[in-house]
N, C-alpha and C positions, 0 to 999 in steps of 0.2 A: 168960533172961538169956544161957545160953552161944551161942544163933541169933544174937541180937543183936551180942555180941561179935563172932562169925566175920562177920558179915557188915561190921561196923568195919573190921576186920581185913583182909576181901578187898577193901573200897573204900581203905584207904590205902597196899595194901604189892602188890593183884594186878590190878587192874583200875578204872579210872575209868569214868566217866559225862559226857563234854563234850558242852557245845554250842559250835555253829558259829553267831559272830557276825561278822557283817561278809559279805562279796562277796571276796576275798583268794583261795579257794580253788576259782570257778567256771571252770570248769562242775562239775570232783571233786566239790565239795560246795559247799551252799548257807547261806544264812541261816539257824540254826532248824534244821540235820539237828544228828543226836543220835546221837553216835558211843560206842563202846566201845572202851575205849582199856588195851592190855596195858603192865602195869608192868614186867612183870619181864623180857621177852625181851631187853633190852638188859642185863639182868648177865646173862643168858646166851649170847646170841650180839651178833652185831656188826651195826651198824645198816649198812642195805642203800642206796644210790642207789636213789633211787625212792621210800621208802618216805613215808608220810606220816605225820609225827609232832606228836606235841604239846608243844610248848617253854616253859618262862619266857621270858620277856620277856627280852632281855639288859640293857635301860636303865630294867625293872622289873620284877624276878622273882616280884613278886605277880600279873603279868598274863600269862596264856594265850596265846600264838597256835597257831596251826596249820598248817604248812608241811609241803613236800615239800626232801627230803634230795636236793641234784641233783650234791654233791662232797661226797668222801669227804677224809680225810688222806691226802696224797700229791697229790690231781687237781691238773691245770692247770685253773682254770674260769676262762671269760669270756663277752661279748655280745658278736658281731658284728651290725652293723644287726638287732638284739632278736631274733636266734639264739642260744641256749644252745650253747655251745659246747666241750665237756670232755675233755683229752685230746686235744686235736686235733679231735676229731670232732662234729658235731653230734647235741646230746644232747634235743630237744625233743620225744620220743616219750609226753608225756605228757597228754596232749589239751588244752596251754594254751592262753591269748589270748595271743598275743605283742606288746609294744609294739615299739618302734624304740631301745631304749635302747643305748648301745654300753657297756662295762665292760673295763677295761685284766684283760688275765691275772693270775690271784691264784691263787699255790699254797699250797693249804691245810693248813696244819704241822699234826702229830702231836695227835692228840685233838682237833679240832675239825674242825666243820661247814660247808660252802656251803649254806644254805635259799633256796626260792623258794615264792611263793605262785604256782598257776596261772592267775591273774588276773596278769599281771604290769606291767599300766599302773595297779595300784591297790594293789598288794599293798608294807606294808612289810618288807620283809625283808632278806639278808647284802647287798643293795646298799645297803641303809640305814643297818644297825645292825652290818653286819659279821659275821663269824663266830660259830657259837655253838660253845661249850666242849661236851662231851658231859655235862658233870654236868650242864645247861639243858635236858637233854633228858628229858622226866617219861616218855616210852610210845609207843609204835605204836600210831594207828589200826587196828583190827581187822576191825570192819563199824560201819555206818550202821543203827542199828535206825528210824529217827525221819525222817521219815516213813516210813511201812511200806511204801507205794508205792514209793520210793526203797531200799530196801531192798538193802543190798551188801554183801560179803565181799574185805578188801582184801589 
């Protein structure tokens, strides 16, 4: 009984189990990979650019996605001809598909998020739905156990 407990316990308060549904996130991740996802780093440290995390839904926080963090609070982010662009400087260091989308500059106020999917001629995301709040944000992707072939440490 007390195994059982802890292990409740480390799936609702220290670490998840998601899968990756959709194409949003390719080439990073695929359909069907099966990620381990850290609950707690964000009450302890502060979510990084870059990092690839697992959000509510903002226009339904029963639904999962999983996006990459590309502004922080404070950035200037935008698209020039479907260049990520942050701060001035281009920020698309993360092995995406780039579309041709353009996006006017948006600075991103205190406690909230710029997300992108690395698919970005398919991915819904802050071009969509706008900013996410940091309470929308459930965890860091950690690694990819799922395929085992695929197998990463993020």
């Amino acid at each position: 009984m007390l195994g059982a407990t802890l292990m409740v316990f480390v799936h609702l308060f220290v670490i998840q189990v998601s899968v990756v549904k959709g194409t949003s996130m390719e080439p990073s991740l695929h359909d069907g990979d099966r990620l381990v996802v850290d609950r707690v780093s964000y009450s302890l440290a502060e979510v990084g650019r870059g990092d690839v995390v697992i959000l509510r839904y903002p226009r339904n926080p029963d639904v999962d996605f999983v996006k990459r963090v590309v502004a922080l609070p404070g950035d200037r982010v935008a698209m020039v001809d479907g260049i990520l662009v942050v701060n001035g400087g281009t920020a698309d260091d993360y092995g995406c598909i780039p579309d041709h989308q353009a996006m006017a500059e948006v600075v991103v106020p205190p406690g909230q998020f710029f997300v992108l999917g690395d698919n970005r001629p398919v991915s819904c995301d802050s071009r969509d739905f706008g900013l996410v709040e940091q309470s929308l944000l459930k965890g860091r992707v950690r690694a990819r156990f799922w395929p085992l072939a695929n197998l990463a440490v993020f």
